[in-house]
ZAZA-334668 format. One record per residue (C-alpha): residue number from 0; x, y, z. Coordinates in steps of 0.001 Angstrom, whole numbers, plus 500000, padded with zeros to 6 digits. Layout:
! residues N
NODE/pos/xx/yy/zz
NODE/NUM/X/Y/Z
...
! end
This chain:
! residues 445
NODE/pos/xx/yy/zz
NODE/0/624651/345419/084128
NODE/1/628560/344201/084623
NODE/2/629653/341120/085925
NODE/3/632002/338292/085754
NODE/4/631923/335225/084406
NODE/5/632399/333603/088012
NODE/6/629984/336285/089747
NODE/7/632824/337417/092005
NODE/8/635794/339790/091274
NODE/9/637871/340673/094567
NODE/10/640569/342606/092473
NODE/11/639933/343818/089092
NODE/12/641845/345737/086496
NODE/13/640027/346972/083412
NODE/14/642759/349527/081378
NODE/15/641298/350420/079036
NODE/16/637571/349496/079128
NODE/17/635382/351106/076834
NODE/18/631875/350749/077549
NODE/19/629136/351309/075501
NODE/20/625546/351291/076139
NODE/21/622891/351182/073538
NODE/22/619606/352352/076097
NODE/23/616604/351117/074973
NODE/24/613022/352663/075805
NODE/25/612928/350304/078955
NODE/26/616385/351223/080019
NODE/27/616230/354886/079254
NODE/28/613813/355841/081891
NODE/29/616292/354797/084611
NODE/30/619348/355126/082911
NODE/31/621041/353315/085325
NODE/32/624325/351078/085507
NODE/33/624221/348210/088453
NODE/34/627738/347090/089258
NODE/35/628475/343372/091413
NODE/36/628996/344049/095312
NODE/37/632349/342333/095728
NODE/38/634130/344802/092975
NODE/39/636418/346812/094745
NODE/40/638031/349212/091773
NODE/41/637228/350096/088411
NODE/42/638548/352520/086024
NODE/43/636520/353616/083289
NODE/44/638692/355312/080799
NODE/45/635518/355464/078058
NODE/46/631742/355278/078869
NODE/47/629668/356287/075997
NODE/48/625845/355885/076025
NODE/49/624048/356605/072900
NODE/50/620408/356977/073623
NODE/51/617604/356278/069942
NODE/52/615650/359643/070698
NODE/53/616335/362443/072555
NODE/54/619439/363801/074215
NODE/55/620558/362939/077842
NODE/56/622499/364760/080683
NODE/57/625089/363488/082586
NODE/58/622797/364601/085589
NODE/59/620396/361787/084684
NODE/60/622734/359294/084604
NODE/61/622659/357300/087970
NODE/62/625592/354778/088704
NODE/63/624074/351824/091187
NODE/64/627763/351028/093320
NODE/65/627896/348498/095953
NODE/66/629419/349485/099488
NODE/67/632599/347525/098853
NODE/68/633606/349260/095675
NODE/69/636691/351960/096823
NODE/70/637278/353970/093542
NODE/71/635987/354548/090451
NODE/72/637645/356824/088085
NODE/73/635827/358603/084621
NODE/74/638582/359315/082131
NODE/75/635743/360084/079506
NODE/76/631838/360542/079339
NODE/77/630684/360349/075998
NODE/78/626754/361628/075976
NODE/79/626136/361046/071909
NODE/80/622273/360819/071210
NODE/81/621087/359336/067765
NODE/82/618154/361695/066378
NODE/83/615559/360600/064262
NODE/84/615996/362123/060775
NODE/85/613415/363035/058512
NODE/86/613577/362489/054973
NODE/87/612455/365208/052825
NODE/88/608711/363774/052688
NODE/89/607402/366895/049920
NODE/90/609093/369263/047604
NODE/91/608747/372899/048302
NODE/92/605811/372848/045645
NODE/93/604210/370150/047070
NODE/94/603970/371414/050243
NODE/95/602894/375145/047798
NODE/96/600018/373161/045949
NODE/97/598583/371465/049074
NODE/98/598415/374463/051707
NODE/99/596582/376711/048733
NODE/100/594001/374151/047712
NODE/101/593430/373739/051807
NODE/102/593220/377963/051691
NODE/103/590825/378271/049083
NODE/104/588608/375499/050275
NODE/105/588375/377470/053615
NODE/106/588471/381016/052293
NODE/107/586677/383709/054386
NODE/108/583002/382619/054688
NODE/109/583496/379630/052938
NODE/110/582995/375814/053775
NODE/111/582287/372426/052510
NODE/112/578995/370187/050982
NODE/113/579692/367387/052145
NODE/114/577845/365243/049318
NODE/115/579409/362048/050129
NODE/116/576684/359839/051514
NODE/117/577411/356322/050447
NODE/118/574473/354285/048481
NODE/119/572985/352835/051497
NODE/120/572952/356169/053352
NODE/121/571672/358302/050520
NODE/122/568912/354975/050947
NODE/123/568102/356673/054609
NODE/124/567856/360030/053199
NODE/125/565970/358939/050284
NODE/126/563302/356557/051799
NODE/127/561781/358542/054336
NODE/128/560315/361159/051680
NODE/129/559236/358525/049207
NODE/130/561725/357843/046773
NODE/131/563529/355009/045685
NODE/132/567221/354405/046138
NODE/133/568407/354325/042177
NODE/134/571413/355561/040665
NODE/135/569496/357720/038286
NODE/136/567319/359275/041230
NODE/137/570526/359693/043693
NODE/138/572456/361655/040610
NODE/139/569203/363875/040153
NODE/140/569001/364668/043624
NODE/141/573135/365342/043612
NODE/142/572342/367523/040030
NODE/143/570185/369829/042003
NODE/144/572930/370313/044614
NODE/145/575368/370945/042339
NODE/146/573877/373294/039433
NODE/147/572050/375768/041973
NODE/148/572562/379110/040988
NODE/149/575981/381419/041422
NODE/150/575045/382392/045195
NODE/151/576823/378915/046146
NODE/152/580219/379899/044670
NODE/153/580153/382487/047701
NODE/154/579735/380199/050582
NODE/155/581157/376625/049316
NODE/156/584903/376328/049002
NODE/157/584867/372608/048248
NODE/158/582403/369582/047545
NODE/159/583215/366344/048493
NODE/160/582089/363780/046553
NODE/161/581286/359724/046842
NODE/162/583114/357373/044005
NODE/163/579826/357023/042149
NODE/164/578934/360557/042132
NODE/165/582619/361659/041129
NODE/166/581687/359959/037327
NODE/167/578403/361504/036706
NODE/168/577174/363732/034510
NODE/169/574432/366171/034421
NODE/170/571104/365960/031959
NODE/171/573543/367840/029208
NODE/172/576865/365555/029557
NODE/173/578614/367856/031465
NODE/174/580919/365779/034485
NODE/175/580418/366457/037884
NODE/176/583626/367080/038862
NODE/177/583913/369114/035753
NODE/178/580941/371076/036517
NODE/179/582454/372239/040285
NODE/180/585600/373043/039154
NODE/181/584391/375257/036650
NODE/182/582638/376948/039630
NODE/183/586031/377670/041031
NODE/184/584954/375196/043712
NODE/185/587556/372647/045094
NODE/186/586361/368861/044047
NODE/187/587013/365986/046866
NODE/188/586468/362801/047279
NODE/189/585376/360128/050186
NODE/190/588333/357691/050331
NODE/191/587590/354929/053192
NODE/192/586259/351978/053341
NODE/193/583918/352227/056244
NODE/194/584378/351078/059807
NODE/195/584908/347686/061411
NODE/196/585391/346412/064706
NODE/197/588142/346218/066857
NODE/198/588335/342888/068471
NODE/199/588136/342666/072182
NODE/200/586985/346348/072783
NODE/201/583582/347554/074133
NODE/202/582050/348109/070471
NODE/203/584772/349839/069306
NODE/204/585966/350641/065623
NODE/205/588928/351320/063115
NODE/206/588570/352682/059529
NODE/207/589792/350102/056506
NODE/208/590571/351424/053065
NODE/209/594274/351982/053061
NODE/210/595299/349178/050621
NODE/211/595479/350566/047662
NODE/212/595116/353950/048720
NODE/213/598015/355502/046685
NODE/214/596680/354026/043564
NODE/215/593175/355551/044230
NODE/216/594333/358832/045222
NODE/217/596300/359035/042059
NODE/218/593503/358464/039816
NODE/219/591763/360887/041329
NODE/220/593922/363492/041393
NODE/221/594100/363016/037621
NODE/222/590296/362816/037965
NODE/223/590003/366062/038994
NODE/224/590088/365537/043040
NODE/225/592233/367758/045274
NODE/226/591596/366838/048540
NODE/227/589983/363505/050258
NODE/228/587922/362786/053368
NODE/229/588506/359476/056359
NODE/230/586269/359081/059023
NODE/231/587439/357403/061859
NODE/232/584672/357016/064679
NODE/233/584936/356572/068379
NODE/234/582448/356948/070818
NODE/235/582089/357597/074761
NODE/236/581136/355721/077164
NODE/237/582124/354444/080942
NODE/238/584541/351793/078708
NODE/239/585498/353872/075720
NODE/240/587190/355494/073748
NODE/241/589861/352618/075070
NODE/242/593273/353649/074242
NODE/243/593378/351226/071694
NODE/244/591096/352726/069626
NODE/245/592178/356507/070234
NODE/246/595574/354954/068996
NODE/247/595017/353127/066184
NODE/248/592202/355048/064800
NODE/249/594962/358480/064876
NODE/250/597043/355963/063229
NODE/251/595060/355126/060300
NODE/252/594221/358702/059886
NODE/253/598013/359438/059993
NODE/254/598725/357015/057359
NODE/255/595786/358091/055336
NODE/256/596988/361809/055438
NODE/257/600680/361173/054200
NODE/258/599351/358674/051096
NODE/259/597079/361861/050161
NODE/260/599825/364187/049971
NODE/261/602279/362066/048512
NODE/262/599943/362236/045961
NODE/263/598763/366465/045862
NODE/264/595799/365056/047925
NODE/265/594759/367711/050989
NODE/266/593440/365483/053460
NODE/267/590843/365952/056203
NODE/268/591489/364403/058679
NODE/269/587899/363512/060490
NODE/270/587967/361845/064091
NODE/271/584380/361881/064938
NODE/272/583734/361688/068633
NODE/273/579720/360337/068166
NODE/274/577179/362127/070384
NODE/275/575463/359224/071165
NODE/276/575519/358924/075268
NODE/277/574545/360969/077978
NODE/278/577856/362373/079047
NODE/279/577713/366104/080197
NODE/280/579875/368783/077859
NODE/281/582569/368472/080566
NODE/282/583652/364592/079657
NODE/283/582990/365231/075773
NODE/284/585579/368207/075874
NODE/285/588243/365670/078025
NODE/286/587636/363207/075339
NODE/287/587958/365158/072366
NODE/288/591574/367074/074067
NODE/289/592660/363188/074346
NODE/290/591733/362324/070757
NODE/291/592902/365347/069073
NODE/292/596106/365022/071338
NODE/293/596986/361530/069876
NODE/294/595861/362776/065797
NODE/295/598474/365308/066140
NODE/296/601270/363092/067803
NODE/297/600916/360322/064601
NODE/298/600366/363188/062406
NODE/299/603788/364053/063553
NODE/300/605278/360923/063890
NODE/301/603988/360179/060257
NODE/302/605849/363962/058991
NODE/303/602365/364684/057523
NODE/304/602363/368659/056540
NODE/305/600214/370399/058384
NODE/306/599346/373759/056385
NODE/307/598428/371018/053799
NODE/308/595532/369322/055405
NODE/309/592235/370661/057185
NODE/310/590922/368769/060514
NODE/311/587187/368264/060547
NODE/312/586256/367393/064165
NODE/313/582880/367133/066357
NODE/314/581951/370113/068459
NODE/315/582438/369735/071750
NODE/316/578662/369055/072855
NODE/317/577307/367048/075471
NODE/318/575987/363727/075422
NODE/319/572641/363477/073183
NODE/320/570773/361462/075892
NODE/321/572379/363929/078539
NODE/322/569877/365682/081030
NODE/323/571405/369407/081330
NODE/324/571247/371422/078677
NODE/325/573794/373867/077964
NODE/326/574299/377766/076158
NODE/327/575879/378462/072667
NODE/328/578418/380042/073989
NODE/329/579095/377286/076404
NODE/330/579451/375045/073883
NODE/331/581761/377518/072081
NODE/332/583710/377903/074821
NODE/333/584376/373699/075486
NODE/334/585055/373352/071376
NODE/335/587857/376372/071721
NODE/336/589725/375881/074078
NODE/337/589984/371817/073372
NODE/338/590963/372744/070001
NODE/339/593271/375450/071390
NODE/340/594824/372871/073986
NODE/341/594995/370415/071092
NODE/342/595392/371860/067132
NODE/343/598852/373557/066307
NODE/344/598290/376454/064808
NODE/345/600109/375711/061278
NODE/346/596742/373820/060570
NODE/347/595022/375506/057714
NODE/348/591654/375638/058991
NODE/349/588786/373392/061074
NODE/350/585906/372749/059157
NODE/351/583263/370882/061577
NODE/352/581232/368415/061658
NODE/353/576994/368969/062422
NODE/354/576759/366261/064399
NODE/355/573196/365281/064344
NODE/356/572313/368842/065087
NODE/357/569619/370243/063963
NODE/358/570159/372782/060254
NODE/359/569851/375745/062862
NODE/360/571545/374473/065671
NODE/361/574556/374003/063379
NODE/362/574558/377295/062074
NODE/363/574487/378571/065674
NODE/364/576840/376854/067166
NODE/365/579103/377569/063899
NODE/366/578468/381390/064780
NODE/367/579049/381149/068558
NODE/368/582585/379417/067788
NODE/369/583538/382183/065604
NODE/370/582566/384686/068140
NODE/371/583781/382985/071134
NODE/372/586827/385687/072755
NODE/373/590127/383083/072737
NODE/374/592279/383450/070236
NODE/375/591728/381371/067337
NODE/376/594625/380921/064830
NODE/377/592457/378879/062084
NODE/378/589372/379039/059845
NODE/379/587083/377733/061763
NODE/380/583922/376516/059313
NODE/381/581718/373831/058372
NODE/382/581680/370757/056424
NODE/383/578409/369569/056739
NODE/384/575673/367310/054726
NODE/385/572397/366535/056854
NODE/386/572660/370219/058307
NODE/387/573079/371684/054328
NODE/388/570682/369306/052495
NODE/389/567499/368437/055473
NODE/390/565446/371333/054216
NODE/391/566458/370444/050398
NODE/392/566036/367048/050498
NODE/393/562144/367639/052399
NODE/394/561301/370241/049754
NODE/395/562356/368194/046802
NODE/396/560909/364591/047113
NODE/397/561688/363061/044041
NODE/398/559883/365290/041472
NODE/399/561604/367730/038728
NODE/400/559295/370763/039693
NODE/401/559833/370858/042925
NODE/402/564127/370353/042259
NODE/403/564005/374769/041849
NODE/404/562506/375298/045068
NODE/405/565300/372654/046882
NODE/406/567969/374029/045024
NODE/407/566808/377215/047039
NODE/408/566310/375687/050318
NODE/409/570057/374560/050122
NODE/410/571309/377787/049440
NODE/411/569480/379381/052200
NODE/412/571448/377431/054626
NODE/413/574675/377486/052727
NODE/414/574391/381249/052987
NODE/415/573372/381289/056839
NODE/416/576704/379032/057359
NODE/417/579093/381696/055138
NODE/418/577419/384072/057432
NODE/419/578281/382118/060574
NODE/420/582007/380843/059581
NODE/421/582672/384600/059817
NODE/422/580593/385410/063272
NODE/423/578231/387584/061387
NODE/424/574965/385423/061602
NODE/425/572073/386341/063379
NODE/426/569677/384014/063984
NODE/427/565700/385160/063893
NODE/428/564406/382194/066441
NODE/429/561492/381089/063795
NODE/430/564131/377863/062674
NODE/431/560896/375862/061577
NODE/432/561615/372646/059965
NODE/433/565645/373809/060095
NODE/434/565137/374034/063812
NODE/435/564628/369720/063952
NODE/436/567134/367688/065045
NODE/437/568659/365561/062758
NODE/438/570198/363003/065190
NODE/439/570778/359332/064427
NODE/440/571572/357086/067182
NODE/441/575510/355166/066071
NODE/442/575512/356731/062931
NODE/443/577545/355704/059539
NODE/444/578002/356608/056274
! end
């Protein structure tokens, strides 16, 4: 705004003037310029407005003059917006490295073990078939996984792995991590630190683990790690997801994704919209558009490279305490077109989340996606652990003869999932213990 320093000027003079106005966020919606009501005559021989983001017009600039004001004269506009600049975040192999570790993890009719159940989860998948939560059982259990036979090089592009698990070895000495990559399998690795509350929301959470993030991700890289996994949670409700958590959870998940790739890391980027509720698929597919939405702004904001990183989202599915029940296809249809609405298409692939569903429902659903008729510009696959490892876990139980027949149950449903990240899986209806849901009410890792 002009004035003077007495509040009224009957005759003024200003030759030259040069104005210049610096409009902030506030201002830049109006972009307006309020002048006294007593000023008769101005001359503006230089008015230059130089806006912090994007460009104006000289159409959108509105001049507020009072009745009394006779002439006003323009010598010179000056419209001269400052752009944001990006640094050059990646080299040109950077950016080569990441997007063909992200390719090869989601190759055609390939997905990901997700093998990264902390020690007190692997205590809930451990407990409930008899055997105690040890280091030594959880690495035989993980050995089983990991040394089935050479059908699993077909249908698993990458393994991600927990800290613990990344440094063990198998009966012979041979490392883990080793072991996978000699399988031409990609090796990752869970990076956060688990959830904790956001104060003065209805329950809601945000995702620690980025101090020292850069340091962790370097070691391992050298390790033997190529890409990482975050899980941010939200969940829905009549109160949530508030837009304090959508925002600061695709913050942390921006921030996450540019440390990994500063450091050859691919992330995945995981916001996991809980099915815990009884919303219909209607409000689950608004919710996810509005998360995904706000990833991919601070992805953006953050110059994260997109070919280098895979997203691993929920499926669009109602509510699990919701009263109608709804198709495959249906369900297809909802995760599609929010991903479609939402997910640019330089994104290497999608590799979903199970959810809670059951092993079959999972596969399914997988299928039905791949199948549904919009156009899909990404791999669209699975990254799943309950939904790969139910069966295996129920068939092995702790003892070393029954670790063969596991090994076998988790292949089975790795191969139904290769089968169904193409579209080419049909299921027979007798799911028997595949076909039980696997759903835990708030669930963590």
């Amino acid at each position: 705004m002009i004035s003077s320093p007495s509040g009224c000027l009957t005759s003024t003079q200003l030759s030259p003037l040069s104005l210049s106005l610096s409009l902030s966020l506030s201002l830049s919606l109006s972009r307006s310029l309020s002048l006294p009501g007593c000023l008769t005559s101005i001359q503006l021989i230089s008015l230059s407005l130089s806006q912090d983001a994007s460009p104006v017009s000289s159409s959108s600039l509105s001049l507020s003059l009072p009745g009394c004001l006779t002439s006003i004269q323009l010598i010179s506009l000056s419209l001269s917006p400052r752009m944001p600049h990006q640094y050059p975040a990646l080299t040109t192999e950077q950016k080569k490295e990441l997007q063909e570790i992200a390719e090869r993890i989601t190759a055609p009719g390939k997905g990901i073990l997700a093998a990264d159940e902390s020690t007190g989860s692997m205590g809930k998948r451990l407990n409930p078939i008899g055997v105690e939560n040890t280091e030594e059982n959880r690495r035989l259990y993980r050995q089983l996984l990991f040394t089935a036979d050479e059908r699993m090089e077909a249908c698993i592009g990458g393994v991600i792995f927990f800290h613990e698990t990344l440094y063990q070895n198998t009966d012979d000495g041979t490392n883990f991590s080793q072991l996978i990559k000699d399988r031409g399998i990609v090796v990752g690795i869970k990076v956060d630190k688990g959830v904790v509350p956001l104060a003065g929301t209805d329950g809601e959470t945000t995702t620690q683990g980025l101090d020292g993030l850069a340091e962790r991700c370097a070691q391992y890289k050298k390790d033997g790690a190529d890409f990482a996994k975050w899980r941010s949670v939200l969940k829905i409700s009549d109160n949530t997801p508030s837009e304090l958590s959508i925002m600061e959870n695709a913050n942390v998940l921006a921030r996450y994704a540019s440390i990994c790739q500063q450091n050859g890391i691919v992330p995945i980027v995981e916001p996991e919209i809980l099915p815990d509720g009884d919303h219909d698929l209607k409000r689950c597919q608004y919710i996810t558009e509005k998360v995904l939405s706000a990833v991919y702004k601070a992805l953006s904001d953050h110059h994260v490279y997109l070919e280098g990183t895979l997203l691993k989202p929920n499926m669009v599915t109602p509510g699990h305490s919701c009263p109608q029940k709804y198709t495959n296809e249906e369900i297809a249809m909802a995760t599609v077109t929010a991903l479609r609405r939402t997910v640019p298409p330089a994104v290497t692939g999608v590799t979903f989340l199970s959810g809670g569903q059951s092993e079959e429902e999972a596969s399914i659903n997988l299928n039905a996606i791949n199948t549904c008729p919009l156009g899909k510009p990404w791999a669209l696959t699975f990254s799943y652990g309950r939904a790969l490892q139910a069966s295996a876990l129920n068939a092995w139980r702790g003892e070393r003869d029954n670790e063969k027949a596991a090994a076998e149950e988790f292949l089975k449903r790795a191969e139904v999932n290769g089968l169904a990240a193409q579209g080419k899986y049909e299921s027979t209806g007798d799911s028997g213990a595949a076909g039980q849901s696997l759903y835990v009410a708030n669930h963590a890792y």
